[in-house]
py3Dmol code that shows the C-alpha trace and the ligand (Angstrom):
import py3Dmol

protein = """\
ATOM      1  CA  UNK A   1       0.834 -20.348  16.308  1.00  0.00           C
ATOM      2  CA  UNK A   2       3.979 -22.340  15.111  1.00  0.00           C
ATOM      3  CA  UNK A   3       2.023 -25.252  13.422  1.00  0.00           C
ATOM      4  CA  UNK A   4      -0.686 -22.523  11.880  1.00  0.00           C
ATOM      5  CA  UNK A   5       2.756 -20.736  10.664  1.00  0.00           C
ATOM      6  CA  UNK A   6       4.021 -24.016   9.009  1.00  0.00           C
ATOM      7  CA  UNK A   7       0.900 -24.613   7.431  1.00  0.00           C
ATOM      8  CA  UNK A   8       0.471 -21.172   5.721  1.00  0.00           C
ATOM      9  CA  UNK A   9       4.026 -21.728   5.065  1.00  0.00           C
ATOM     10  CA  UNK A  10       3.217 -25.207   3.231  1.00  0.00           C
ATOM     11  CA  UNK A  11       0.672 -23.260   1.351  1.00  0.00           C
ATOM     12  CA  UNK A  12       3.048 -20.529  -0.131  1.00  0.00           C
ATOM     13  CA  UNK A  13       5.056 -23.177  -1.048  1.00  0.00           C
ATOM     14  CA  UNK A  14       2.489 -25.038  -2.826  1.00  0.00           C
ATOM     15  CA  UNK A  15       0.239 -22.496  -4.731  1.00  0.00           C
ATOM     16  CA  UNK A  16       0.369 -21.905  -8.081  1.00  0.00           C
ATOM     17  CA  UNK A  17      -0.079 -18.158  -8.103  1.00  0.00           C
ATOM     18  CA  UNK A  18       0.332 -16.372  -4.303  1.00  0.00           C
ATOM     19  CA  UNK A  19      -1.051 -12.506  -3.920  1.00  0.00           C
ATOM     20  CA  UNK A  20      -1.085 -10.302  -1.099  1.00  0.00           C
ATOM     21  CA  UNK A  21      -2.829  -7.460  -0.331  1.00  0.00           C
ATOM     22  CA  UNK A  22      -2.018  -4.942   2.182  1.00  0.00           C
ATOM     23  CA  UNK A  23      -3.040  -1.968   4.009  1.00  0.00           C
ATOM     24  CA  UNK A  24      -1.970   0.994   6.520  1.00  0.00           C
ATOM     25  CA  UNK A  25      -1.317  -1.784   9.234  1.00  0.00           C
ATOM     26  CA  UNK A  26       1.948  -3.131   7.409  1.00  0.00           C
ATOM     27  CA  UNK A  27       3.858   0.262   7.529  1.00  0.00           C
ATOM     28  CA  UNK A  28       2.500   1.252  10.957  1.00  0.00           C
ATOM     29  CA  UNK A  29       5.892  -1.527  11.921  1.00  0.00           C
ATOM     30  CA  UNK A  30       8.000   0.817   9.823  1.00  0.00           C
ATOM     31  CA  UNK A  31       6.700   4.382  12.286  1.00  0.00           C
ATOM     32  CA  UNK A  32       3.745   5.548   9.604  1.00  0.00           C
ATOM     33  CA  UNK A  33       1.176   6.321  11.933  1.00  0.00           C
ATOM     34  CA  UNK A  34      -1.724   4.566  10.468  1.00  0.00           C
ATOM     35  CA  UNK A  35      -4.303   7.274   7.689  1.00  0.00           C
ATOM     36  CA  UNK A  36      -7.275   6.175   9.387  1.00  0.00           C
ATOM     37  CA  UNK A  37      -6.412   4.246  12.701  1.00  0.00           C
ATOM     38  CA  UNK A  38      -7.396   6.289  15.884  1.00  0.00           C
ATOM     39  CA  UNK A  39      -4.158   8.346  16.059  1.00  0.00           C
ATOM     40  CA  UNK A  40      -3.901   8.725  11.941  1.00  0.00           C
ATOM     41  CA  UNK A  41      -2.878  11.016   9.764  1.00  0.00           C
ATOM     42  CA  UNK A  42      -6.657  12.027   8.537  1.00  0.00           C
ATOM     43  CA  UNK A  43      -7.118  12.649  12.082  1.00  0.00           C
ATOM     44  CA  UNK A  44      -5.271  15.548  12.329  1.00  0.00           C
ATOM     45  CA  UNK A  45      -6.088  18.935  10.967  1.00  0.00           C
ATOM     46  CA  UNK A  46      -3.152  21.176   9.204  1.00  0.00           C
ATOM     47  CA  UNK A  47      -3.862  24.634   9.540  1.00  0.00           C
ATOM     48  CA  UNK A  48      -7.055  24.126  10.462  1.00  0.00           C
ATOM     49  CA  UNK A  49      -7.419  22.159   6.877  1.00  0.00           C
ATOM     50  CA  UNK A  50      -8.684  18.369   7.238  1.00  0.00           C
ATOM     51  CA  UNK A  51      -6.607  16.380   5.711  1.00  0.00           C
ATOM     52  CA  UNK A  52     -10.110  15.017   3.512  1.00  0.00           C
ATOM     53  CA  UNK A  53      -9.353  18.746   1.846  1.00  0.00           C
ATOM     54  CA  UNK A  54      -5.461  18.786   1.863  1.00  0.00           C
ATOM     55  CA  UNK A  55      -6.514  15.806  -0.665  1.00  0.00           C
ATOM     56  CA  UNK A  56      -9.444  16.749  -2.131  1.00  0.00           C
ATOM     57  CA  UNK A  57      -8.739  17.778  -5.666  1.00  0.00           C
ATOM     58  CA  UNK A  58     -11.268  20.862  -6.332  1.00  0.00           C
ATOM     59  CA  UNK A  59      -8.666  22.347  -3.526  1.00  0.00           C
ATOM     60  CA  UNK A  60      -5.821  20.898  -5.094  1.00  0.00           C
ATOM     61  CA  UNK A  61      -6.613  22.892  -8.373  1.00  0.00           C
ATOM     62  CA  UNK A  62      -8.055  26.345  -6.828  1.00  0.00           C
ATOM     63  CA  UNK A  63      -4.495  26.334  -4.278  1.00  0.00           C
ATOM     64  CA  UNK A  64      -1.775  23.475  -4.443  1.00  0.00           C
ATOM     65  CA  UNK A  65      -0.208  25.302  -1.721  1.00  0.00           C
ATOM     66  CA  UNK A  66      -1.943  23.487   0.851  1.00  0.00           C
ATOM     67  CA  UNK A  67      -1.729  20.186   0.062  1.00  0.00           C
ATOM     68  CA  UNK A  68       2.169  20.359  -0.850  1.00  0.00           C
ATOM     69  CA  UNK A  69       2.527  22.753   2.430  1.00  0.00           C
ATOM     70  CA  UNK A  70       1.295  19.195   4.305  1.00  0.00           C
ATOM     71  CA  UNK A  71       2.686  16.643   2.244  1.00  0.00           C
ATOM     72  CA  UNK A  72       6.192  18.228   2.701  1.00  0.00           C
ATOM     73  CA  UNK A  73       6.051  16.629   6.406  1.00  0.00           C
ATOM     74  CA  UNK A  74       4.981  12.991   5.357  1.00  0.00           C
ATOM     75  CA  UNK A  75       4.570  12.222   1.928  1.00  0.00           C
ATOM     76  CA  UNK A  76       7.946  13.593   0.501  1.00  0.00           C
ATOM     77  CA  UNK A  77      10.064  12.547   3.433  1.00  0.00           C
ATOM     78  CA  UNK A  78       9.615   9.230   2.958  1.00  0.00           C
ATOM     79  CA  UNK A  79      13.229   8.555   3.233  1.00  0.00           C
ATOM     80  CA  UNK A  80      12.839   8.904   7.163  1.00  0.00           C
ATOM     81  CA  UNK A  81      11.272   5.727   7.361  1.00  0.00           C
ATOM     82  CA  UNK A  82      12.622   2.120   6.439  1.00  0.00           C
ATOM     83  CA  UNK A  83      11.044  -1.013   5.334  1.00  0.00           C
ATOM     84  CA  UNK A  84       8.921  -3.419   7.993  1.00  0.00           C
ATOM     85  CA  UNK A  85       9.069  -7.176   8.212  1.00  0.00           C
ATOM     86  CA  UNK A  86       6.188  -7.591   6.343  1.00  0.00           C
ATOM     87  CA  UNK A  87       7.511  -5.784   3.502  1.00  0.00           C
ATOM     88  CA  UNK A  88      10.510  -7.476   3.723  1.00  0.00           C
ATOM     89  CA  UNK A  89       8.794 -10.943   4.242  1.00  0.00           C
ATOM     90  CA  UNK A  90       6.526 -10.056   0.493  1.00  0.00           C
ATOM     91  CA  UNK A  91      10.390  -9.033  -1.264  1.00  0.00           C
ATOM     92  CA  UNK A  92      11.959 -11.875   0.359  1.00  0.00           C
ATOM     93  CA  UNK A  93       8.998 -14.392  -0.694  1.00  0.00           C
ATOM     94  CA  UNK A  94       8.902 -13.265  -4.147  1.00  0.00           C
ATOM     95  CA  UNK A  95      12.685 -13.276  -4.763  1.00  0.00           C
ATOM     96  CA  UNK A  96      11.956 -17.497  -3.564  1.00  0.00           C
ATOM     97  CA  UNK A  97       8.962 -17.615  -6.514  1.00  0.00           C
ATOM     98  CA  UNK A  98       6.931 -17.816  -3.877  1.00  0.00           C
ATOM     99  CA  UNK A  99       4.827 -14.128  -4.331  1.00  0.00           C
ATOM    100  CA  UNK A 100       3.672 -13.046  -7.269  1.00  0.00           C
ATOM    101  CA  UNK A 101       2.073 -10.037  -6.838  1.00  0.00           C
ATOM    102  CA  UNK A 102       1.459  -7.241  -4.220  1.00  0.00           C
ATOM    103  CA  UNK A 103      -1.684  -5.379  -4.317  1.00  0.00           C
ATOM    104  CA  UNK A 104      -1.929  -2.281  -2.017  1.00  0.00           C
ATOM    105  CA  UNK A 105      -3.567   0.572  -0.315  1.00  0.00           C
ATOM    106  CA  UNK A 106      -0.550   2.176   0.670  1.00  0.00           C
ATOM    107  CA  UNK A 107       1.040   5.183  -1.194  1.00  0.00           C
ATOM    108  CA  UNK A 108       4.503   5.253   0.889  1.00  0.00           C
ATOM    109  CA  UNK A 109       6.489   3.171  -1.175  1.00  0.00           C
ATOM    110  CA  UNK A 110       7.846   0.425   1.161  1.00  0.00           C
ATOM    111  CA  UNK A 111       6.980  -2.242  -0.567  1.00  0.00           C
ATOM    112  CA  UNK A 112       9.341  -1.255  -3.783  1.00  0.00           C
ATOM    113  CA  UNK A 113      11.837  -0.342  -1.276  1.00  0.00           C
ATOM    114  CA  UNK A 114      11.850  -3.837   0.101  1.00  0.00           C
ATOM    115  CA  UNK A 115      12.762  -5.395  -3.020  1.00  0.00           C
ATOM    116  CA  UNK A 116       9.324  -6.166  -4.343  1.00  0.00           C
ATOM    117  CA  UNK A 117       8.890  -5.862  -7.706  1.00  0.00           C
ATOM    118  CA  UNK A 118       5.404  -6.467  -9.004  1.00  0.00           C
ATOM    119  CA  UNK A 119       3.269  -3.951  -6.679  1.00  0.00           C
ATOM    120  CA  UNK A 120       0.116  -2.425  -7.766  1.00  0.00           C
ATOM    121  CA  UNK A 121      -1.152   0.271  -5.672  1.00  0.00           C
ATOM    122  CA  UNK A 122      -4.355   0.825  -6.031  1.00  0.00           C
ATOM    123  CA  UNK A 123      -4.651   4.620  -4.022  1.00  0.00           C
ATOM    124  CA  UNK A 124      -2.012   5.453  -6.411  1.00  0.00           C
ATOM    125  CA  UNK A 125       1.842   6.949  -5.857  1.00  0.00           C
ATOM    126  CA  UNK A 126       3.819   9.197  -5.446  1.00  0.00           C
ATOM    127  CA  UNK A 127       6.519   7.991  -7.572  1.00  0.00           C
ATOM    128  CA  UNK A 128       5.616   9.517 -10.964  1.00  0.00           C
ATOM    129  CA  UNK A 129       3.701  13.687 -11.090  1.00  0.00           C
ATOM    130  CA  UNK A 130       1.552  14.447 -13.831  1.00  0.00           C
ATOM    131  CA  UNK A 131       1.591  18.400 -15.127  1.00  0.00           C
ATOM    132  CA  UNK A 132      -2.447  19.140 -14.961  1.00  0.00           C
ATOM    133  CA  UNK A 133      -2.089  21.133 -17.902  1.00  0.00           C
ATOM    134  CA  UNK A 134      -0.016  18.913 -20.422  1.00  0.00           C
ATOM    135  CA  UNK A 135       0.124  15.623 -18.667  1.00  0.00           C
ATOM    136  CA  UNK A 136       4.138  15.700 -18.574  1.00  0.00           C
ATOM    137  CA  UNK A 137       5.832  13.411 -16.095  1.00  0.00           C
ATOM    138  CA  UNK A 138       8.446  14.160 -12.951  1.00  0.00           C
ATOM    139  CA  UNK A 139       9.347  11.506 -10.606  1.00  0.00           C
ATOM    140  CA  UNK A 140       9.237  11.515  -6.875  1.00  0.00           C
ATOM    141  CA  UNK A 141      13.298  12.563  -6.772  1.00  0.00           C
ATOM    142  CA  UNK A 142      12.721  15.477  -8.932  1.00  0.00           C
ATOM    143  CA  UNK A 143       9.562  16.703  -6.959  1.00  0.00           C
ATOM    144  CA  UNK A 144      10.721  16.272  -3.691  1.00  0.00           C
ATOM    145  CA  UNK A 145      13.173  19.017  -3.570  1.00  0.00           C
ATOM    146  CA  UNK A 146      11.403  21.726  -4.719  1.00  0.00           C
ATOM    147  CA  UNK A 147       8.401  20.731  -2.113  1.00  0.00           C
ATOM    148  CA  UNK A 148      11.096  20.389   0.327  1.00  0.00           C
ATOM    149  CA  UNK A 149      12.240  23.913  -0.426  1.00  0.00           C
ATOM    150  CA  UNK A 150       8.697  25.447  -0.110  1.00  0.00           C
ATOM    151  CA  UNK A 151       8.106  25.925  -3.476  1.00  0.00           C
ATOM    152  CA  UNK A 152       5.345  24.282  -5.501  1.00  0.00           C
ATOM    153  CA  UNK A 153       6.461  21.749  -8.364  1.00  0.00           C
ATOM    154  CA  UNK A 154       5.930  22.832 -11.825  1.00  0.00           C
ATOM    155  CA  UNK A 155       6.236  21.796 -15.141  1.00  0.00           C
ATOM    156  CA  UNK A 156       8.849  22.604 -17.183  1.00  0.00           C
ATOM    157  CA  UNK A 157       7.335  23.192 -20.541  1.00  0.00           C
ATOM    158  CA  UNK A 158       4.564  24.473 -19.790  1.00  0.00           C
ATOM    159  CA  UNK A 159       4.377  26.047 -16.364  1.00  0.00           C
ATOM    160  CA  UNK A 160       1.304  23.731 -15.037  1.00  0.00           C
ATOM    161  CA  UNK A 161       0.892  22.291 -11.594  1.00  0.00           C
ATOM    162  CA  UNK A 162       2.225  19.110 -10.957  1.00  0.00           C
ATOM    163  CA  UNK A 163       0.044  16.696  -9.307  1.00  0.00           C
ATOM    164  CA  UNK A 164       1.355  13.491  -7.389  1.00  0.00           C
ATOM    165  CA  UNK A 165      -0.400  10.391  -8.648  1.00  0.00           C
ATOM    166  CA  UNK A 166      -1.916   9.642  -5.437  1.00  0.00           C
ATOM    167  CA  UNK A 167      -5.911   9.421  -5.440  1.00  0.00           C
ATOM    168  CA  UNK A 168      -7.129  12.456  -4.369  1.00  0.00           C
ATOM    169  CA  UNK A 169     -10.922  12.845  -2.588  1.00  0.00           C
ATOM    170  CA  UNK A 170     -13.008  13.804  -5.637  1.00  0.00           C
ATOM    171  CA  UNK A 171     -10.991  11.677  -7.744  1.00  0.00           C
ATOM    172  CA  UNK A 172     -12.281   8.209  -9.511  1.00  0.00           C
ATOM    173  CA  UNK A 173      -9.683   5.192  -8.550  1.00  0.00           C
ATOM    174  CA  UNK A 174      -7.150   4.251 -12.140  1.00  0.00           C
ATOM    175  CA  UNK A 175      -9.735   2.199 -13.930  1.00  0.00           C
ATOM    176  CA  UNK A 176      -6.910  -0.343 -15.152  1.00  0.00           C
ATOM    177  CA  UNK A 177      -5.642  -0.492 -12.319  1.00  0.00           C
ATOM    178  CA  UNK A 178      -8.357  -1.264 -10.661  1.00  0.00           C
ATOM    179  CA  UNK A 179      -9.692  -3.618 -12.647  1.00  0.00           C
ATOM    180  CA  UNK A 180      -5.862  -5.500 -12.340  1.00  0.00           C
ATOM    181  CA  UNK A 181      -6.141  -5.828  -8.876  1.00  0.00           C
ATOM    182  CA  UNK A 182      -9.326  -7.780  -9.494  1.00  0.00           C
ATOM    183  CA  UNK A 183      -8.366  -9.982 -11.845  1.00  0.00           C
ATOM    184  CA  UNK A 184      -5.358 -11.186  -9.751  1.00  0.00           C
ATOM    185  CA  UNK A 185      -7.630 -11.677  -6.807  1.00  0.00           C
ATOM    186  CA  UNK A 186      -9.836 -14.065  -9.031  1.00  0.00           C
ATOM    187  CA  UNK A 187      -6.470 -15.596 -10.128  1.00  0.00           C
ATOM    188  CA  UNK A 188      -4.836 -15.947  -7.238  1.00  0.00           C
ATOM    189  CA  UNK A 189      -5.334 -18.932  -5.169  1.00  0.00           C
ATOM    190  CA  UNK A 190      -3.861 -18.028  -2.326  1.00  0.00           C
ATOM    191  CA  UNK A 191      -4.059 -14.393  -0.633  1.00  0.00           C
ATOM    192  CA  UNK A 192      -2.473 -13.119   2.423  1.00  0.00           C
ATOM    193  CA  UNK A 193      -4.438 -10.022   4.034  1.00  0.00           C
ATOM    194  CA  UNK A 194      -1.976  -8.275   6.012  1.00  0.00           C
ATOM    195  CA  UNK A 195      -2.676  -5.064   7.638  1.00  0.00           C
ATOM    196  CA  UNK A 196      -6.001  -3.553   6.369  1.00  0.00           C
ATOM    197  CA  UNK A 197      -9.481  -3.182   8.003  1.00  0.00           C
ATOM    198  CA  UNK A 198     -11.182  -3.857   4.839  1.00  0.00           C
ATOM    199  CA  UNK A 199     -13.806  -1.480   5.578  1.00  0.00           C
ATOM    200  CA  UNK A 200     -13.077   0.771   2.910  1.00  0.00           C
ATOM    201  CA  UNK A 201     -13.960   0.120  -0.330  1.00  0.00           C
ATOM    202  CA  UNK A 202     -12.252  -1.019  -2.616  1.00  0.00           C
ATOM    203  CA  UNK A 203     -10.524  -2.944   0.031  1.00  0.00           C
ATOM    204  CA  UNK A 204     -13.377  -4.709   1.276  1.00  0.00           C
ATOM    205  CA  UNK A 205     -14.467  -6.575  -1.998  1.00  0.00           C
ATOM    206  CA  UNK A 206     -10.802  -7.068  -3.014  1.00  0.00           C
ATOM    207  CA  UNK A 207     -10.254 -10.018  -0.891  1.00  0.00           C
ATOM    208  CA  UNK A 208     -13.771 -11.355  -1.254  1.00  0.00           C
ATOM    209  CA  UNK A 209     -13.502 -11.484  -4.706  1.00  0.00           C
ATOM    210  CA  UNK A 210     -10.491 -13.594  -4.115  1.00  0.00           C
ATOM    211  CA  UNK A 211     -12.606 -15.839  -1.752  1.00  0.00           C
ATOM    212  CA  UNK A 212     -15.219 -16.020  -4.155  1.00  0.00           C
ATOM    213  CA  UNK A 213     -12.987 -17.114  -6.640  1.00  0.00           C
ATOM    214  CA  UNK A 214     -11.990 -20.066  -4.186  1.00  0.00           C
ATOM    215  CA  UNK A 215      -8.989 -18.735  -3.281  1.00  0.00           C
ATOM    216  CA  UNK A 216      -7.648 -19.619  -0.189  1.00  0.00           C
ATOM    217  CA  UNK A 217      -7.691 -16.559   2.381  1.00  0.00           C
ATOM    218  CA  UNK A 218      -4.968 -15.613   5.348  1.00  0.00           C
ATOM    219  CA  UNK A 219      -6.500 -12.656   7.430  1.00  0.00           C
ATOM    220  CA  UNK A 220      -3.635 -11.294   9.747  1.00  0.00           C
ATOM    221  CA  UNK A 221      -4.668  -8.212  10.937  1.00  0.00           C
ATOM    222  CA  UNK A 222      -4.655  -6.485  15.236  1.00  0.00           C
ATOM    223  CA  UNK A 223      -8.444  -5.531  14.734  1.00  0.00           C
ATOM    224  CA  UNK A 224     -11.593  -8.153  13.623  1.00  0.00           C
ATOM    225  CA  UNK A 225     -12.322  -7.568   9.972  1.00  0.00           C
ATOM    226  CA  UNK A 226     -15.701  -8.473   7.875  1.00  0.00           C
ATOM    227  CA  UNK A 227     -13.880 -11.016   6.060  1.00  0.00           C
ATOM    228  CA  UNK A 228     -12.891 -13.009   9.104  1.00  0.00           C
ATOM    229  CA  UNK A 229     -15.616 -15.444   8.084  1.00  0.00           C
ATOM    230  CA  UNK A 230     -13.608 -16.133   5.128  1.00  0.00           C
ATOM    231  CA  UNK A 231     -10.289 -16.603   6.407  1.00  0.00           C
ATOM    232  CA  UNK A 232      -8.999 -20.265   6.218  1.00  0.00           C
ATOM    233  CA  UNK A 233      -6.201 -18.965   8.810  1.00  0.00           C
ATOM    234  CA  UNK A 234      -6.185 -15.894  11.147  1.00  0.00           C
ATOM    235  CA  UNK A 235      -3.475 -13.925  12.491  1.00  0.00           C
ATOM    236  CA  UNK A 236      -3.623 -11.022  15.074  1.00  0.00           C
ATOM    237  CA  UNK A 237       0.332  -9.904  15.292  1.00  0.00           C
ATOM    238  CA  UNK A 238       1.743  -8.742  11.901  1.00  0.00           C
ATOM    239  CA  UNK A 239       4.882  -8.785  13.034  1.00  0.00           C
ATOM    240  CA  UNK A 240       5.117 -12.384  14.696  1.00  0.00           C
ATOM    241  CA  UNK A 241       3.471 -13.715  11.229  1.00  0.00           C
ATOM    242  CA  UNK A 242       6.168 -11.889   8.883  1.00  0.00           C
ATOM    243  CA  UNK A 243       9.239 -12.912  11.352  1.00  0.00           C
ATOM    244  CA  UNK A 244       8.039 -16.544  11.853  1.00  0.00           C
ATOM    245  CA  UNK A 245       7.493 -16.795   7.918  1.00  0.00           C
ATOM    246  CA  UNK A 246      10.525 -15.072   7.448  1.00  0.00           C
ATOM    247  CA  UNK A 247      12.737 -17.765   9.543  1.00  0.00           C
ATOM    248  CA  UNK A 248      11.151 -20.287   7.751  1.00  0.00           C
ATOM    249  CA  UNK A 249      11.942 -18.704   4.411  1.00  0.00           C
ATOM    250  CA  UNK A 250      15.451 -18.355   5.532  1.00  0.00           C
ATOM    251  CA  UNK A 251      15.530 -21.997   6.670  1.00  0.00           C
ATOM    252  CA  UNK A 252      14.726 -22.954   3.200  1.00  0.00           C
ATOM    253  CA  UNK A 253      17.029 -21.052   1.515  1.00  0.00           C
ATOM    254  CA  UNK A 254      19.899 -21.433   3.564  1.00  0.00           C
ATOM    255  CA  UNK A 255      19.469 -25.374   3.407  1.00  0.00           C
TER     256      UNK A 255
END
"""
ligand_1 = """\
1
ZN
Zn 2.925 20.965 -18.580
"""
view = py3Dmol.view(width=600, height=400)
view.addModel(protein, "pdb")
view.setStyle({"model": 0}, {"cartoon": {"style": "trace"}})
view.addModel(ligand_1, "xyz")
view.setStyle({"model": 1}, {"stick": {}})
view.zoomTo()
view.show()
């Protein structure tokens, strides 16, 4: 474990253009239960609602109430829950010139709230709310307390619904942003793979595109994953691969 740890270490320090990409397993260290682990989120019904139509939009647009009467427990108290080591590790690693670029599946936020600055989320965010009728913008602060208060968010021009710019079942993934992601996985040359399955898609050809690209690959994830195969290094404890990283960033810097 320590030696494999120096080595992926040597690697950071040596490429010319280190990604990430991460999923649901990175902020299940900071208390987020996991969307679709065996205990997740989409596991659990909300007033008898699955949560695959709290988020689906053709019931987004015929009620909002239900999806904001759900979200108001998870995704606009996201202040309840702090950053993880891996987060910290990706904020810490790119404040060294060491990360270039996050790519996730996660819409919680973390990652920014780590320090990381280049993150592109590829389920979308929270952070910015689109009016459905006019396409004005509210942030995250602004929405929050009017979902918190039990109301639903609206615009202020023209009265529309605003919807959170999260990917919603029904709902095509951001085209550029999509296509982003891809384009720094066949830039990259080397990619950590920290918390994800990869058995969703886009997740699952993310990586592989990466590989195919001949990138060099770090799987660290609890659970096998498809790509194992392609993994020049693989990790089963997030959490013991962001803290040993971590003291070895610290090492560096504090030398
Ligand atoms: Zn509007």
């Amino acid at each position: 474990m320590e030696q494999a740890l120096d080595e992926v270490f040597r690697w950071l320090q040596q490429a010319a253009f280190p990604a990430a990409f991460t999923g649901a397993g990175v902020s299940t260290l900071s208390g987020i239960r996991d969307f679709r682990g065996k205990n997740g989120v989409y596991r659990e019904p909300w007033q008898g609602m699955a949560v695959e139509e709290l988020l689906s939009l053709p019931v987004f647009e015929k009620d909002p109430v239900h999806f904001y009467g759900w979200a108001r427990e998870f995704v606009y108290r996201l202040d309840r829950f702090q950053p993880g080591a891996v987060h910290l590790l990706l904020a810490e690693l790119e404040a060294a010139g060491m990360m270039k670029e996050v790519i996730t599946q996660n819409i919680d936020l973390l990652h920014q709230r780590a320090g990381s600055r280049n993150v592109c989320e590829i389920h979308g965010s929270p952070a910015r709310h689109h009016c459905r009728r006019c396409g004005s913008v509210q942030s995250y602060d602004e929405v929050g307390p009017v979902v918190m208060a039990g109301e639903i968010p609206r615009c202020r021009s023209c009265h529309g619904v605003m919807k959170p710019d999260i990917v919603f079942y029904g709902e095509n993934l951001d085209e550029d942003r999509l296509q982003h992601a891809f384009d720094t996985m066949a830039g990259c040359d080397l990619l950590l793979v920290m918390g994800s399955s990869l058995t969703v898609q886009p997740a699952a050809s993310l990586p592989a595109e990466a590989a195919r690209h001949g990138a060099r690959i770090v799987i660290v994830n609890d659970q096998p994953t498809p790509l194992d195969r392609l993994a020049a290094r693989r990790f089963r404890s997030l959490e013991e691969f962001a803290d040993g990283l971590r003291a070895r960033l610290a090492q560096i810097s504090g030398a």
